[in-house]
N, C-alpha and C positions, 0 to 999 in steps of 0.2 A: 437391593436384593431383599426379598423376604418370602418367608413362607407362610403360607393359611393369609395371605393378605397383611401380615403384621412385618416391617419393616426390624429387620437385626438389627442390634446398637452396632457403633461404629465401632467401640474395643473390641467387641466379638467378632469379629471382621478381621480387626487388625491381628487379635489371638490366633486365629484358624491359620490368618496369611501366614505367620510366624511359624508356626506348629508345620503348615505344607511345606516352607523353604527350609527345613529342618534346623538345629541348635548353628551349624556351619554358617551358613549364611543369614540366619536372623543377628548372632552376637552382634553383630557390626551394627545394626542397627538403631540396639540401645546406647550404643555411645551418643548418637543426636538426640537422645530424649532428655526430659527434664526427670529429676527424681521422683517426684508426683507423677507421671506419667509413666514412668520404667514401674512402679508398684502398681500400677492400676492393670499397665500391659501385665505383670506378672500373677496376682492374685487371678485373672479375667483368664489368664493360659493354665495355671492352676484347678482351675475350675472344670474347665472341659476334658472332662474324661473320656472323648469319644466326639469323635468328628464324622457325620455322613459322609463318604467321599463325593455325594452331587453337594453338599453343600462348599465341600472344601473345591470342587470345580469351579462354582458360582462364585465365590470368593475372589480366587485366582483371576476370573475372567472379567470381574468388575473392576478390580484392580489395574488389571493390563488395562482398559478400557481408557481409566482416569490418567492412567501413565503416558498412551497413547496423546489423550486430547491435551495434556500437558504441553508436551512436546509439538504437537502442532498449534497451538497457541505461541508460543513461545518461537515457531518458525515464522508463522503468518500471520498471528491475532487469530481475533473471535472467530473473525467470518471462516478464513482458510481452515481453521479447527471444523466447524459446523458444519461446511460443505464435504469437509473429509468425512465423518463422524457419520452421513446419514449417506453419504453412498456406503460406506463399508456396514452399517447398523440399522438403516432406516431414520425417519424423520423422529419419531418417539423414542428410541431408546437414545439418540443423539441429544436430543433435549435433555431425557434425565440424567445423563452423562456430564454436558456441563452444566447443566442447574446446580450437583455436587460440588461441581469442580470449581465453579463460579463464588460460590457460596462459602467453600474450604479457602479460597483465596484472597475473600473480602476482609479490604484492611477493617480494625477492629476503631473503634472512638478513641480519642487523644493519643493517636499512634503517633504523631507528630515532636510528643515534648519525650519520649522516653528517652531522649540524653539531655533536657534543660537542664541544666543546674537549680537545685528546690527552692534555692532563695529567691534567685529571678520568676520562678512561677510564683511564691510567695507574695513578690510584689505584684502580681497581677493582679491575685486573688483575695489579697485582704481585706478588701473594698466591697467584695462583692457580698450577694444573699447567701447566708450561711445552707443552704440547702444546695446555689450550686460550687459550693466549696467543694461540700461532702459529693456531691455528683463527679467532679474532677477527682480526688483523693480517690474516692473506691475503682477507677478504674487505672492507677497510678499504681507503679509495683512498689509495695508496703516500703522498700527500705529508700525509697525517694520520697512518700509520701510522710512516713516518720517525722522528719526533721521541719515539715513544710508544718504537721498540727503542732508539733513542741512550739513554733517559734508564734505561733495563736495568742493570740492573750488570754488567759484561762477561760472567761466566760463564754469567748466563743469556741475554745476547744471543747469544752463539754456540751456543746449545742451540734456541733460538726461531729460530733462523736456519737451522739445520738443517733442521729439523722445518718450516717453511714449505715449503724447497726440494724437501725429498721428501714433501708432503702429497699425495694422488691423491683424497681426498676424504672424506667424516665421513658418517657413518648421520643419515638427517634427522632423528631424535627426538632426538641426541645436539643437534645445534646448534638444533635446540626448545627445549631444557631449558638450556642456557647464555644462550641469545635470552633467552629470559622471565628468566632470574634477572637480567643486566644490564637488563632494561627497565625491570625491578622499581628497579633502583638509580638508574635514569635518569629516571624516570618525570613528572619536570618536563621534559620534550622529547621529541618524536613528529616525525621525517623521513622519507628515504628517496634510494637510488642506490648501487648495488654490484656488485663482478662477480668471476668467479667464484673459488676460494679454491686457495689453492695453487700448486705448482709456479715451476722456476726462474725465470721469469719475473716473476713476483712478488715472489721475493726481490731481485731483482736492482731491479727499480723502485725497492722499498723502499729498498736499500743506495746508489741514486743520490742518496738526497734525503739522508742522512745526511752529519753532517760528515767529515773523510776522515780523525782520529784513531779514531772510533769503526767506519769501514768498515774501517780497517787491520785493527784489534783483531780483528775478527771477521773478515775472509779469511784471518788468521795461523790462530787457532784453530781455523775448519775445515779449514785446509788440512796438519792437524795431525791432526784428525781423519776427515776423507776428503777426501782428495788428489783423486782425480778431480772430485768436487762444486766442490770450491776453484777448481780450474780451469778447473771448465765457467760457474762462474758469472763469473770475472774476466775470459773472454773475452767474454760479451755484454754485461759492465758497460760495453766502448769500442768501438765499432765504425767502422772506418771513415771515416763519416761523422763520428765526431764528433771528428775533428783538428783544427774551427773550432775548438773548446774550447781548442785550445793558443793560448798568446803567442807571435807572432812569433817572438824568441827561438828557443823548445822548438822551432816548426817548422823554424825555418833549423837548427836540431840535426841533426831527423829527417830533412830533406833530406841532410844529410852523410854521414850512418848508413846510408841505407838506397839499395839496387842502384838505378842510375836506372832499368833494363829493368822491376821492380818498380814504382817508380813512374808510368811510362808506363802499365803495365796497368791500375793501379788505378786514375788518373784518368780511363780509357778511359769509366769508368761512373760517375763519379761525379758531385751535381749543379753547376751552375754556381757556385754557394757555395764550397764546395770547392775547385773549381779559382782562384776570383780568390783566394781564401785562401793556396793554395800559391802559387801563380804571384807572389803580390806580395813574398813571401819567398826568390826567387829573380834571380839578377840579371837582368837586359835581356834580355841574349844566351841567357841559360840559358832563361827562358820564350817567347822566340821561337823556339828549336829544339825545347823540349818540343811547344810549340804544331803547329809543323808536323810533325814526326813524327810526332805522333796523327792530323794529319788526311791521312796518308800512309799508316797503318799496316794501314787495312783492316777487316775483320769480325773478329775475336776471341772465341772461345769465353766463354762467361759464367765458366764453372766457374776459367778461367784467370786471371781478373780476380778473382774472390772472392779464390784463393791469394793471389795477390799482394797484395791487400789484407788478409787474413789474416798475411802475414809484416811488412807496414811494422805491424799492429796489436801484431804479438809483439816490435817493436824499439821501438815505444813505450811499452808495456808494461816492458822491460827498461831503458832512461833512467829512466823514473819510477821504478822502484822503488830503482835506485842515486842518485835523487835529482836526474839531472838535467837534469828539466826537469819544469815542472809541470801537470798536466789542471786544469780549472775544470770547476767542479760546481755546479748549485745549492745544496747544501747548504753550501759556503763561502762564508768571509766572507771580502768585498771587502775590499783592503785598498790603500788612494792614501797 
């Protein structure tokens, strides 16, 4: 569907669908989404303040369209779909129907190993060119690939580590011919679930599940070997929000440390979590003036609130690393 010749995103599609079948029948919905998905659907329905009703028709009818050729696929295959699709649509709108649907269904790269256990892919892989290590890893969900670079011998984890952070993407035949030879090794187990490979954001998931002597190891050594990457990636390792992560303690630290006018900013936007977090590592008096001063302070720029929260991240960041105070991770163990 599109208008002026420009093709809607696919959230905005799925917003309008949501917003026509009203709050009733969309709730049901979000329970099959992933959390990243249910926020993306929600910010994207947020957004739309006004829906044309021919767009919200066009919507609707693509919809049925794709739900329709579904189900006849799933009766008959390709053919019995296609032969349905362009008597009821014509031959062109059948095509782009399932060209969608075809494309919406196509299994994803290494869909196969998402229940190996990491040690057996492990032994696959350690043998292999650390490039296509990292080509397996980035399309592996972080908390399997986790345990697969901890168990690396360091030099090559901070090579694989690289190589994920700056991957932009692999020639399809290339990860054809790697697919098939692991499936070949695998070949007692057939799954599926993946997304997409590559980039700092991947690295950094990865490096969250890992324990924190093997993340050290490897942010010393890239940041040894590209300073900038080290950097960009040890600021979205903490964000913010994730201060719950500290002990009391480390917070009443970081309260000491860091500008209270900072602080105020940051709390401006941050979730209620957060706030009963700090607030209970402050005294009485201190979070009943924080408290009313925020709700004094007025409308505040977003970008002004990021900084600030971006500076209490770089004073956090600077404790932990002279050791003190401590983040908790999943990848550590609990220790009473």
């Amino acid at each position: 569907m599109s208008r002026g010749g420009k093709e809607m995103p696919g959230i905005k599609k799925a917003a309008i669908l949501l917003i026509a079948l009203g709050p009733e029948a969309s709730a049901p919905v979000f329970k099959h989404l992933r959390d990243d998905e249910i926020e993306r659907l929600t910010l994207e329905i947020a957004s739309l303040t006004s829906v044309e009703m021919e767009e919200k028709a066009a919507v609707i009818r693509e919809f049925h369209q794709l739900f329709v050729a579904q189900q006849a696929i799933a009766q008959g295959g390709i053919q019995y779909a296609k032969e349905l699709l362009e008597k009821a649509l014509g031959p062109q709108k059948a095509h782009e129907v399932l060209s969608r649907l075809t494309a919406a269904l196509t299994v994803r790269p290494f869909d196969f190993m998402k229940k190996a256990d990491p040690m057996q892919v492990l032994n696959f892989l350690q043998n292999e060119h650390p490039q296509t290590i990292a080509l397996v890893l980035s399309y592996l969900d972080p908390k399997q690939a986790a345990p697969i670079l901890s168990a690396l011998p360091p030099e090559l984890q901070t090579e694989v580590a690289t190589r994920i952070a700056t991957m932009s993407g692999a020639a399809p035949e290339v990860i054809d011919e790697i697919e098939a030879i692991l499936e070949q090794k695998l070949a007692s187990t057939a799954f599926s679930d993946v997304r997409q490979a590559g980039g700092i954001e991947q690295v950094v998931a990865i490096l969250n599940g890992v324990d924190r002597s093997t993340e050290r190891t490897i942010l010393e050594a890239l940041a040894e070997r590209d300073p900038e990457l080290a950097e960009e990636i040890k600021k979205r390792m903490f964000v913010f929000e994730d201060i719950i992560l500290l002990d009391d303690r480390s917070v009443q630290r970081v309260i000491r440390e860091v500008a209270n006018e900072d602080l105020l900013l940051a709390l401006k936007a941050a979730s209620e979590d957060v706030k009963a977090h700090i607030f209970r590592n402050m005294s009485q008096r201190m979070a009943e003036n924080f408290r009313e001063e925020m709700e004094y302070m007025g409308p505040v720029r977003l970008r002004d609130v990021e900084d600030a929260q971006q500076r209490i991240v770089a004073v956090i960041r600077r404790l932990e690393e002279a050791g003190e105070i401590v983040i908790s991770r999943r990848g550590d163990e609990i220790i009473v």
